[in-house]
Short mmCIF file of the C-alpha atoms (twelve columns), coordinates in Angstrom:
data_MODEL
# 
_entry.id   MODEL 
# 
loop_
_atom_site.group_PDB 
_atom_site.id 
_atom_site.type_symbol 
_atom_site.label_atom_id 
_atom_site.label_alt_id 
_atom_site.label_comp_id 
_atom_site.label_asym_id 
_atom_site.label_seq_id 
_atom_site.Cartn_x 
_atom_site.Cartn_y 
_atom_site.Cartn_z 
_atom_site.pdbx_PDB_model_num 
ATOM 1   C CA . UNK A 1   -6.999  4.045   -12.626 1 
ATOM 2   C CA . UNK A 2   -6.487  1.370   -15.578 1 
ATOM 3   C CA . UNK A 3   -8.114  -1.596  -17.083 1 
ATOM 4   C CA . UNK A 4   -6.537  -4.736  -16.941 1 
ATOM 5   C CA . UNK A 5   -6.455  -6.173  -20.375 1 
ATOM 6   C CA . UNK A 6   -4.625  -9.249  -19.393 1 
ATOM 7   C CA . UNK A 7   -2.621  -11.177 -17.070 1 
ATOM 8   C CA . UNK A 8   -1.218  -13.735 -18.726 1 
ATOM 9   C CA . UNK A 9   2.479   -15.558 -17.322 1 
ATOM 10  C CA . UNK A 10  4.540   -12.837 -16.169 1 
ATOM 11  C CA . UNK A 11  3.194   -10.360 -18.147 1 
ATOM 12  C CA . UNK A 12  0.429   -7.667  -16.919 1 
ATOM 13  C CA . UNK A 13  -1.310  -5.303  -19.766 1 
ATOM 14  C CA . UNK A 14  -3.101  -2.378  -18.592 1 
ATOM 15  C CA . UNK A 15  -4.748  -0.157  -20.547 1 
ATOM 16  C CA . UNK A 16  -4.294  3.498   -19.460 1 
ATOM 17  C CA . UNK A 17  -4.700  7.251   -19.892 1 
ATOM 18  C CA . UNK A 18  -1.485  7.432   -18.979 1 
ATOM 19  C CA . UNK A 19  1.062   7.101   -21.598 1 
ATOM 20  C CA . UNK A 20  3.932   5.013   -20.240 1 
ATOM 21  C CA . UNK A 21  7.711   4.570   -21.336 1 
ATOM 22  C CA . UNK A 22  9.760   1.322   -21.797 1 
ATOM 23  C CA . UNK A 23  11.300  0.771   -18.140 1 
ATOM 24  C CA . UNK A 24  8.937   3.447   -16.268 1 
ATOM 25  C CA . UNK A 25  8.295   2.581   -12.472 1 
ATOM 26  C CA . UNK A 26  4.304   2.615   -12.096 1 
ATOM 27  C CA . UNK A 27  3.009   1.139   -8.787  1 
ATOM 28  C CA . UNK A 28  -0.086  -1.289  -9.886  1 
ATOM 29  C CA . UNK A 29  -2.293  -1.529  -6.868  1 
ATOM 30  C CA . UNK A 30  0.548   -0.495  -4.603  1 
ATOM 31  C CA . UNK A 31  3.261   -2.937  -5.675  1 
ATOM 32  C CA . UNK A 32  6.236   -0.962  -8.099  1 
ATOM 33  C CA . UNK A 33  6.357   -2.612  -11.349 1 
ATOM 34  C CA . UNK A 34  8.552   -2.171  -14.659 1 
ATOM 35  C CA . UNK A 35  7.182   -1.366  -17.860 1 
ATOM 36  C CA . UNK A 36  8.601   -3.628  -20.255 1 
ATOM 37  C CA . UNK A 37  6.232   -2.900  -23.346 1 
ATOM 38  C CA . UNK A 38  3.957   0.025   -24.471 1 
ATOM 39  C CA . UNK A 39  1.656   0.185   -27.394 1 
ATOM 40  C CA . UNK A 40  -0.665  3.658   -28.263 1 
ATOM 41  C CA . UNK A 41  -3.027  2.769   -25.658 1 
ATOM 42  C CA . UNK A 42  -1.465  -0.093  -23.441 1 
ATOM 43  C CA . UNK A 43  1.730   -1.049  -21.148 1 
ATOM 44  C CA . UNK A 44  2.612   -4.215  -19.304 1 
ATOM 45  C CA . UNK A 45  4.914   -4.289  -16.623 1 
ATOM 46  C CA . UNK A 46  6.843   -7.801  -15.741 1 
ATOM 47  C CA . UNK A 47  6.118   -9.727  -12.520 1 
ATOM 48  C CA . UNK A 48  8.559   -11.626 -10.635 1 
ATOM 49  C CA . UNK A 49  8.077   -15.126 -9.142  1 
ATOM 50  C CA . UNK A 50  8.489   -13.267 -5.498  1 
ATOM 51  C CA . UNK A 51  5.671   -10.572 -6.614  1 
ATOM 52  C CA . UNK A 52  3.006   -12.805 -7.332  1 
ATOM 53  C CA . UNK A 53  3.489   -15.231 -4.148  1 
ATOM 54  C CA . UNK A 54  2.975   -11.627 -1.994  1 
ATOM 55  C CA . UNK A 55  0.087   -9.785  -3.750  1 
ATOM 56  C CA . UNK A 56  -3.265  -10.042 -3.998  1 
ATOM 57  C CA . UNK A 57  -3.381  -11.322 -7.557  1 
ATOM 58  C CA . UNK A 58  -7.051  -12.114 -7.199  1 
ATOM 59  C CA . UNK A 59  -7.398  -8.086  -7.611  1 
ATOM 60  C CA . UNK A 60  -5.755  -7.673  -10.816 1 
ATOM 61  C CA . UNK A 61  -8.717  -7.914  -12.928 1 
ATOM 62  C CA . UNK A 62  -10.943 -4.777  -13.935 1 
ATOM 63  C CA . UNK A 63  -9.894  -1.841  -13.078 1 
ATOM 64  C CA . UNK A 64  -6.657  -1.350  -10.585 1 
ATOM 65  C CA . UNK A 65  -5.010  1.438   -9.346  1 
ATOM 66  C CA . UNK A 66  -1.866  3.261   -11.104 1 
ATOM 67  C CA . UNK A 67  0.747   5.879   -9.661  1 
ATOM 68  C CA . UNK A 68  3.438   6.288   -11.785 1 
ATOM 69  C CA . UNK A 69  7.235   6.862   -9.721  1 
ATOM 70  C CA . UNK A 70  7.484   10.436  -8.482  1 
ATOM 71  C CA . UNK A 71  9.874   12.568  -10.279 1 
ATOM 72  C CA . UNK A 72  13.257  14.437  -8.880  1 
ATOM 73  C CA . UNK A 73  11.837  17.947  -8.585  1 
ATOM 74  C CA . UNK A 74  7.959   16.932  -9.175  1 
ATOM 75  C CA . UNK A 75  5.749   18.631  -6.236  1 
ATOM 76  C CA . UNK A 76  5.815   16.726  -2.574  1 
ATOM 77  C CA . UNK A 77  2.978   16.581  -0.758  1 
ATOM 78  C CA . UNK A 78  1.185   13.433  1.314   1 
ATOM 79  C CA . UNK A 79  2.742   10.256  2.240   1 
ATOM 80  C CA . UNK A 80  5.907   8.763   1.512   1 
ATOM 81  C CA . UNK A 81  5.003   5.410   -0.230  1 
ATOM 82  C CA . UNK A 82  7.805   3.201   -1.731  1 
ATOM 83  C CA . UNK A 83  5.819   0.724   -3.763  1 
ATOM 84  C CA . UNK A 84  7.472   -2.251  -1.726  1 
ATOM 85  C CA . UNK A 85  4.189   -4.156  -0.013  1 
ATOM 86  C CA . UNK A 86  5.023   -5.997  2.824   1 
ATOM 87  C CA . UNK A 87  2.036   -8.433  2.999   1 
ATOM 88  C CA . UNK A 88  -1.318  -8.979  2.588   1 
ATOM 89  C CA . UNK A 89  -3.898  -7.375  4.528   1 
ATOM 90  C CA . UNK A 90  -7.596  -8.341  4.874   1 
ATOM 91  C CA . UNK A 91  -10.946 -6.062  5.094   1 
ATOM 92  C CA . UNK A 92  -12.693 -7.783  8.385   1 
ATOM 93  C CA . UNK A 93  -15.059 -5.214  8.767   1 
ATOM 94  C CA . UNK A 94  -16.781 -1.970  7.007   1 
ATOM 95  C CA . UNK A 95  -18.952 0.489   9.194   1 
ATOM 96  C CA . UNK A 96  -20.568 3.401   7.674   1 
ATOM 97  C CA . UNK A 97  -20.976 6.353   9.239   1 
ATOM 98  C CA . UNK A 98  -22.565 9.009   7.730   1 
ATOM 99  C CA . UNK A 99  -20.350 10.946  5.796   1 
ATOM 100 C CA . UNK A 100 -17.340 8.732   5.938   1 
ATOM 101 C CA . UNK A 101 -16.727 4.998   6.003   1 
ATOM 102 C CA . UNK A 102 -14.731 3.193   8.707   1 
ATOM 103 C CA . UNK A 103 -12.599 0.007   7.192   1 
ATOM 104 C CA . UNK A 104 -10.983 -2.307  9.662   1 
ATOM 105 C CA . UNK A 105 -7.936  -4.465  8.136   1 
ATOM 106 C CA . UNK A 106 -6.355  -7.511  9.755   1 
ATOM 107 C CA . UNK A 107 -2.455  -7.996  9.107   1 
ATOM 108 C CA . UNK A 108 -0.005  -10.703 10.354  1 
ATOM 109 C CA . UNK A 109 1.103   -10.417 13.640  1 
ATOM 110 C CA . UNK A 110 4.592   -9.860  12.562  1 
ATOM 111 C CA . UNK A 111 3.999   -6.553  10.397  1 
ATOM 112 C CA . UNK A 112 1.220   -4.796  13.485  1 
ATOM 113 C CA . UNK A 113 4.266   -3.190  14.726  1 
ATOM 114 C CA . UNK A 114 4.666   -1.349  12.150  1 
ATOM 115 C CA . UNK A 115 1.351   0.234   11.718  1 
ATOM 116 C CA . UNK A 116 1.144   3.236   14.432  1 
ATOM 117 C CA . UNK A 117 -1.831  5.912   15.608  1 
ATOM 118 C CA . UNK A 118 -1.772  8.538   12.745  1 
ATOM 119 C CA . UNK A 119 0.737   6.845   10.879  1 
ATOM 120 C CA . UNK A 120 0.691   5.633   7.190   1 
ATOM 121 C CA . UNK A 121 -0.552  2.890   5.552   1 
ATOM 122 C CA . UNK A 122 -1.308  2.013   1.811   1 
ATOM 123 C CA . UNK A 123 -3.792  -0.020  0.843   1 
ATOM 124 C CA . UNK A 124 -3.128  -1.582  -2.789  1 
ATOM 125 C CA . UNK A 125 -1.648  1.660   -3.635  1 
ATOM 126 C CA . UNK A 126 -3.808  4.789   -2.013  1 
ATOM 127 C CA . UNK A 127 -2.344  6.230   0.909   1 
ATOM 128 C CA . UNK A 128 -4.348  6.656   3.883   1 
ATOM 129 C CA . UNK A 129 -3.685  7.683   7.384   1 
ATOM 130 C CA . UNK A 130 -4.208  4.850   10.600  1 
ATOM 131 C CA . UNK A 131 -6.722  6.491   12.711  1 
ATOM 132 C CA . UNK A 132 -6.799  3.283   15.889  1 
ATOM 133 C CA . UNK A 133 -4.303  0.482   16.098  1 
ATOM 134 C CA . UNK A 134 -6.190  -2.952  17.680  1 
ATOM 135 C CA . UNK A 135 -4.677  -6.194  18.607  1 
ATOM 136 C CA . UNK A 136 -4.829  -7.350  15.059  1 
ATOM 137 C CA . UNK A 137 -5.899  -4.753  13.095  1 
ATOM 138 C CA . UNK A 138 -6.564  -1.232  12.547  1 
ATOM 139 C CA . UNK A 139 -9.372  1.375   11.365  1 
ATOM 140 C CA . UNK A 140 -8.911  3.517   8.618   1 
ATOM 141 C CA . UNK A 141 -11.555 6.287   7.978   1 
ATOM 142 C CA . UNK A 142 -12.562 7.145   4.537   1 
ATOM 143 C CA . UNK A 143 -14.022 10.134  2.918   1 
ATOM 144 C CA . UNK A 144 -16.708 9.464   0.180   1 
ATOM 145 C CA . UNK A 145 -14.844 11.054  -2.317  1 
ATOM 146 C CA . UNK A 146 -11.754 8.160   -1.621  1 
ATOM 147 C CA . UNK A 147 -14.321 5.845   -1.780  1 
ATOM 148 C CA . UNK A 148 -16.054 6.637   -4.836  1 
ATOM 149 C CA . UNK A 149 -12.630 7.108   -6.789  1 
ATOM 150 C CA . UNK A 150 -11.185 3.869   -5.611  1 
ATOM 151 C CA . UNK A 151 -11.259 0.062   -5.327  1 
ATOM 152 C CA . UNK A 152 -12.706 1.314   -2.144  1 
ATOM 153 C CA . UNK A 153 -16.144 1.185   -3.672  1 
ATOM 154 C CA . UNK A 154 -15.479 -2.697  -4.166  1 
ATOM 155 C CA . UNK A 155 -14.289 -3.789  -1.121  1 
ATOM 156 C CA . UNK A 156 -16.182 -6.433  1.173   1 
ATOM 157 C CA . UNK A 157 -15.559 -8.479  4.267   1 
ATOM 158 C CA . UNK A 158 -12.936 -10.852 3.554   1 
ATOM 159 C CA . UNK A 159 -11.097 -9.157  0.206   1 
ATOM 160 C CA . UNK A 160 -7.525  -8.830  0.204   1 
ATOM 161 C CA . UNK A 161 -5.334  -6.227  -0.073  1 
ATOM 162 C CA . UNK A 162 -2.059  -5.137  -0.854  1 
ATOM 163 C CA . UNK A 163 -0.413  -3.693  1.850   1 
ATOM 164 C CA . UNK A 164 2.388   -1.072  2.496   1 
ATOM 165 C CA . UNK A 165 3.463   0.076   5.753   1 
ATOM 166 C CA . UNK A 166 5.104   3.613   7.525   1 
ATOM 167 C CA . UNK A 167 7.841   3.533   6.099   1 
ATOM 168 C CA . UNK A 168 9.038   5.301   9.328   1 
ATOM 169 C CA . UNK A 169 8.202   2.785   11.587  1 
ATOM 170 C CA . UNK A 170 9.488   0.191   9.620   1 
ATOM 171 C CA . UNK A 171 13.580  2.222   9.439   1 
ATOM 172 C CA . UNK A 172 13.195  3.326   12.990  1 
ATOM 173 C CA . UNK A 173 12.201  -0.483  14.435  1 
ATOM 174 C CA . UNK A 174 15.010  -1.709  12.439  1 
ATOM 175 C CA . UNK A 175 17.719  0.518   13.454  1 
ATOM 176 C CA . UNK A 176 17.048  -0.100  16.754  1 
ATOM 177 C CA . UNK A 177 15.713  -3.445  17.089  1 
ATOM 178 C CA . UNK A 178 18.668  -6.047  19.278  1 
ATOM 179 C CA . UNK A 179 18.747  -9.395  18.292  1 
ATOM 180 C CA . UNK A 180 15.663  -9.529  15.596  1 
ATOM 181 C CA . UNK A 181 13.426  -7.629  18.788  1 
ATOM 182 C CA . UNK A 182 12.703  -4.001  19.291  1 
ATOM 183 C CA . UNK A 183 15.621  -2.912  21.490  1 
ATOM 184 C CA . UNK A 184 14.352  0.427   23.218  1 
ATOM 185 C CA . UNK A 185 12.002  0.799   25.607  1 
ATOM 186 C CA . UNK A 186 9.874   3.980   26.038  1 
ATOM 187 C CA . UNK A 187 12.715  4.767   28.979  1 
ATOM 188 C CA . UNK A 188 15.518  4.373   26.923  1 
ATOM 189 C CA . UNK A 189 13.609  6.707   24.126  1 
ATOM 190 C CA . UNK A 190 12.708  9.130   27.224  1 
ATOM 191 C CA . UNK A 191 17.042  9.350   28.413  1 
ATOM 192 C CA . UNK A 192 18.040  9.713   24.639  1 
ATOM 193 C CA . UNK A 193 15.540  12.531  24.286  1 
ATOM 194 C CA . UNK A 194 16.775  14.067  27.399  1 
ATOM 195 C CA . UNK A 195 20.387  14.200  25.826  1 
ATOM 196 C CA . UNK A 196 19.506  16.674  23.007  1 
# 
């Protein structure tokens, strides 16, 4: 996590444990930024004109979520997030159950094809897995400890979030996809499958 000292222009200075270098990659709430100045204690990273018309800019006040660009050799484990959100999502409704809480989050109709059953999604930068796929949305289930070390805890009907999706679904529609629609049917999957 960070505090956002200011946002001010282009120009986004968080305040960090984390000890940044000039032109680092750190994702700010799920969106990849530069670092384009660092003091002792601080960083701001640049955003473009195209950056703030797709984030939720409303949520860069307080505190924000940080995950600076894995490393070549650096430990994989989780999720493969890019830091390249693809729209805004919104929470439309929170359930708690118990030990976990259930979050619901609208999307555009355009990007619900990319979210799939035990897929992944980020949500302003933490990773999460889908556990049901609706008509226009989808249920995520999180733990307390997610909650309680996230902008999670803040979250209420109608706040919006950054939003990445699979990054799987989103290569695999693509390269397959005939004349800007998906191009394969679950039969056509089902005979390419049989080939191998």
């Amino acid at each position: 996590m960070a505090e956002v000292i200011s946002l001010k222009n282009n120009f986004l200075t968080l305040k960090a444990k984390h000890k940044a270098k000039l032109g680092d990659s750190i994702a700010v709430n799920g969106a990849c930024l530069t670092v384009v100045r660092f003091t002792s204690d601080t960083f701001t990273v640049e955003l473009s004109p195209e950056s703030q018309k797709i984030l939720a800019i409303e949520n860069y006040r307080g505190k924000v979520h940080i995950e600076p660009a894995m490393m070549m050799g650096d430990r994989f484990e989780g999720h493969i997030v890019q830091g390249h959100v693809d729209c805004l999502g919104t929470i439309s409704e929170i359930k708690n159950n118990g030990n976990s809480t259930d979050f619901f989050i609208s999307l555009p109709n355009e990007y619900s094809k990319y979210i799939i059953p035990k897929g992944s999604v980020t949500i302003d930068g933490v990773s999460l897995t889908v556990n049901e796929v609706l008509k226009d949305s989808f249920r995520l289930t999180i733990i307390p400890h997610t909650v309680d070390n996230t902008l999670f805890k803040r979250y209420k009907v109608g706040t919006k979030v950054n939003l990445e999706t699979d990054m799987f679904a989103r290569y695999i529609y693509n390269m397959f996809k005939k004349d800007g629609k998906a191009g394969l049917s679950w039969n056509d999957v089902d005979r390419i499958m049989a080939t191998y």
